[in-house]
N, C-alpha and C positions, 0 to 999 in steps of 0.2 A: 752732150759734148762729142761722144761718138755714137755714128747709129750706121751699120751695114744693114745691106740685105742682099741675100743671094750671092755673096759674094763667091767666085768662080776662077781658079788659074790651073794651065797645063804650063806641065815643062816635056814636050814630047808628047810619050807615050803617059808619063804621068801624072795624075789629078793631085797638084798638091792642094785644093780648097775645092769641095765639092758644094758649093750652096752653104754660105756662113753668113749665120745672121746674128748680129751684137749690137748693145747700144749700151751707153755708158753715162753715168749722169753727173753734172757738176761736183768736182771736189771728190769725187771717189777712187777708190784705188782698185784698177781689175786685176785680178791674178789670171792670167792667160795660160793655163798650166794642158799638158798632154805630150804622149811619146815621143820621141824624135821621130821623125818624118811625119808629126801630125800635123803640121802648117800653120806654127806659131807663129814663126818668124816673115814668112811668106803674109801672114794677115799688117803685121806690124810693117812689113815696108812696103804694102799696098795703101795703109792708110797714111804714111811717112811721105806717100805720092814718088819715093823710088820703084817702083813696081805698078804698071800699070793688068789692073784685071782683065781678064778675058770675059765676066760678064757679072753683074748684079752692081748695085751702086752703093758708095758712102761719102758720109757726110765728117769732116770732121771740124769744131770747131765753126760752125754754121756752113761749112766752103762745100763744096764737092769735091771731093779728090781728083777727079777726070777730068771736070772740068774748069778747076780753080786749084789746080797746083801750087801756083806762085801764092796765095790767099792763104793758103794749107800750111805752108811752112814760114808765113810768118806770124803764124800761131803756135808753131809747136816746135819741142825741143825732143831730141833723141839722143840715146847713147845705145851705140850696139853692142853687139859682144865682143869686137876688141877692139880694144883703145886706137885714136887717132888724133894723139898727140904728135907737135912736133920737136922730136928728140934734141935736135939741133938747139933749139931755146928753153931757157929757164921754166920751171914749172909756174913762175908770177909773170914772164912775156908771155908765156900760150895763153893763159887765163886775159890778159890785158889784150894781145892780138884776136881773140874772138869775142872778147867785147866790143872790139871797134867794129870787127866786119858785124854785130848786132846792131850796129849803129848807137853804141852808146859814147856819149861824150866822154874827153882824157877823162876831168875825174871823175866820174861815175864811174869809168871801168878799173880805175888804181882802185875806190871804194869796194867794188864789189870783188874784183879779183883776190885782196886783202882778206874781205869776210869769208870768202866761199874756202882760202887755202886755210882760216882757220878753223872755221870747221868740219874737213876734211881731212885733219892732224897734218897738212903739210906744211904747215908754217916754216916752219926751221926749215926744211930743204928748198923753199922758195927760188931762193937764189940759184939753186944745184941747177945744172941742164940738165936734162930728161933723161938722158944716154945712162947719166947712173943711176937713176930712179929703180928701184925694185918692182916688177910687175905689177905686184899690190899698190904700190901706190904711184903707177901708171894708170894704174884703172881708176883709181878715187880721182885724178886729175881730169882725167877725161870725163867723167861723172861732175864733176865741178863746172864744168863746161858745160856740159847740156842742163844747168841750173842757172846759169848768169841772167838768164834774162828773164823768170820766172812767166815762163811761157802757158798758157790756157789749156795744152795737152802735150802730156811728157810721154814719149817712149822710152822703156831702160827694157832691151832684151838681154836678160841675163846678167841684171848689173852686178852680181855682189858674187861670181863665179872667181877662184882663185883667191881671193880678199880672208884675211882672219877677221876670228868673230870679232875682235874692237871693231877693224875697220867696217864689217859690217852691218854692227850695233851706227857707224857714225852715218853709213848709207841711208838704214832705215828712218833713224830719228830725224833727216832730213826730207826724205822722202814722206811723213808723217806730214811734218812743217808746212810742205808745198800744198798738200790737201786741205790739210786746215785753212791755207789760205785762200783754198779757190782755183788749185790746179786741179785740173783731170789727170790720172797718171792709169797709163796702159804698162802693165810689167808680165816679162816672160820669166821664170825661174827656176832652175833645178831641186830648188830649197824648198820641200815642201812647207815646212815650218816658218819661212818669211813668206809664203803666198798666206799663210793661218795668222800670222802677226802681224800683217799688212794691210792684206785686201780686205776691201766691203765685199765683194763681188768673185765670183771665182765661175770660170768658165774654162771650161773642157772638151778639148776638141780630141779627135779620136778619125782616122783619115778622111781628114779637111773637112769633117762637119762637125759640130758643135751636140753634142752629148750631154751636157750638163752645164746651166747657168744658175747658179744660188748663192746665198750668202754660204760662206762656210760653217754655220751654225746648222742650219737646214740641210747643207750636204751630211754634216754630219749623222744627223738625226736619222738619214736614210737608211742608217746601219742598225737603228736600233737604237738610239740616245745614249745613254749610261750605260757602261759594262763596269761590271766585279771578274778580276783576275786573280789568279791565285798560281803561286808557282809552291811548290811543293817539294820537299826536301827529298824524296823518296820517288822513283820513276815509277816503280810498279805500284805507288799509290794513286796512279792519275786517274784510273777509270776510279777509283770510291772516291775522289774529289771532286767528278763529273757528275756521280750520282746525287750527291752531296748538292752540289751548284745547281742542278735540274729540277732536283725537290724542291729545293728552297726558292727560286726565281721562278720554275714553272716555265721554263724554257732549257730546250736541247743548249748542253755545253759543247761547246766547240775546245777541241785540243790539240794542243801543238807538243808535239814529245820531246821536238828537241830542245826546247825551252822548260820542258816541266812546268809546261801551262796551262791554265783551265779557264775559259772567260765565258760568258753568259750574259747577256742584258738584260738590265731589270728594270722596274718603273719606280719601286719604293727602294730608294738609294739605299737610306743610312738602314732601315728595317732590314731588307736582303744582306747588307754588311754585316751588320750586329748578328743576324741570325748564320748567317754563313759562316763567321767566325767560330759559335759556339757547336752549331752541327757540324764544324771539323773536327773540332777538338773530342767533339763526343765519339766522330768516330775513330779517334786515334789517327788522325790522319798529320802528317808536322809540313809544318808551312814556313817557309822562308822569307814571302811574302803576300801580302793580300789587299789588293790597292782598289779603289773607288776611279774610275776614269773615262772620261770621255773617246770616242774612236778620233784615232787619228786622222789628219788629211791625208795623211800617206795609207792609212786604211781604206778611204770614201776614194783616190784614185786608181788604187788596185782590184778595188770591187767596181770600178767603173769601165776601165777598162780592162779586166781580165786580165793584167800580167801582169811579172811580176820583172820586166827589166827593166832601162833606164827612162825617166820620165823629164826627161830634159828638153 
């Protein structure tokens, strides 16, 4: 449903997309995750057909983006990163006013406008005008909005930015919905944790070219699969907890001091457990905790691209 290649933009002097290649298949959810100024958003409104490329082609929704704009967006639905609601009308006239310009009849747009404010938690403030809506649920309205017409490929850069976790529990289970039924959904996000709870797909750009496309089960694996952590009650017992973790798994421990942590990856899960439990205690070592766990996305990002600031 989506496929680039080569895709290529300057602004100036600078290359926000150097050669990006993606493709995206029915019903799946991409996590388009990487730095600020990795050219997340630059890819999302080249294929939105706001943004024409300087060179390479895509396809969205069978259309061309260059050459079938008008084809392109009456396939697909966006929501950027900030809300463009209007203040002036009800949070149930905005939802009804861009259902009609979707071309959808009075009531199909009273129906859908009705379903989408309740699951959105805006029901009760329907009536309210926008002006006194709270941020958070300015965003889940405009989010309501790029869902009315359950479009074949959705854009949300950065949807659930500002939003509490209810309302962002209500983004995702919606966002779910839409795949299951057959939308394609491209999403940017700061959440590493909603790209892991989301996406099939997770794809990493890193300046303007693309670094990593996998499931995030296989990015993760990249680190080593399963790790055993151990934080440890006592600082200057970390190097004999290290020794301890190295014997036992048969791999160098890595330590973080100011955590009082000691992690390792291993291949026999519960065996390295059981026996790293007992090889602490034998060496007298006291343990606060000692956990069995997968690396994080937000570990497979940091090892991917080498730093450790904002990945927005």
């Amino acid at each position: 449903m989506i496929e680039a290649e080569g895709l290529r933009k300057r602004f100036g002097r600078t290359v926000a997309l150097a050669g990006v290649d993606l493709r995206v298949g029915r019903g799946a959810v991409c996590g388009l995750l990487g730095p600020n100024g990795a050219g997340k958003t630059t890819v999302v409104r080249i294929l939105a057909t706001l943004l024409r490329p300087d060179g390479g082609r895509a396809r969205v929704a069978g259309r061309d983006v260059a050459a079938d704009p008008a084809g392109v967006r009456g396939r697909i639905g966006l929501a950027g990163q900030h809300p463009t609601v209007d203040e002036i009308l009800t949070g149930r006239e905005n939802l009804r006013l861009w259902a009609r310009l979707h071309h959808l009849g009075a009531a199909e747009a009273r129906r859908r406008a009705d379903e989408l404010l309740e699951r959105f938690g805006l029901a009760d403030a329907a009536d309210r005008r926008v002006r006194h809506y709270s941020g958070g649920m300015r965003r889940r309205l405009d989010l309501a909005a790029a869902f009315l017409r359950a479009p074949r490929v959705l854009f949300l850069d950065e949807p659930t930015t500002g939003l509490d976790p209810r309302s962002r529990d209500q983004v995702w289970r919606a966002v779910r919905q839409m795949a299951a039924d057959g939308t394609t959904v491209l999403l940017t996000t700061q959440y590493l944790e909603e790209a892991d709870r989301l996406a099939h797909q997770i794809v990493v750009l890193e300046g303007g070219r693309v670094i990593a496309d996998d499931t995030p089960a296989r990015l993760k694996d990249r680190l080593g699969g399963d790790r055993v952590d151990v934080v440890v009650a006592e600082a200057d017992r970390l190097g004999d907890a290290a020794a301890v973790l190295s014997r036992v798994a048969g791999a160098p421990a890595a330590v973080d001091a100011a955590a009082r942590r000691v992690g390792v990856p291993v291949r026999d899960r519960i065996g390295t457990l059981i026996a790293a439990a007992r090889e602490l205690r034998g060496a007298g070592v006291a343990v606060e905790d000692l956990q069995l766990r997968r690396p994080t996305l937000d570990e497979v990002f940091l090892h991917l691209t080498g730093r450790t600031g904002t990945r927005s």
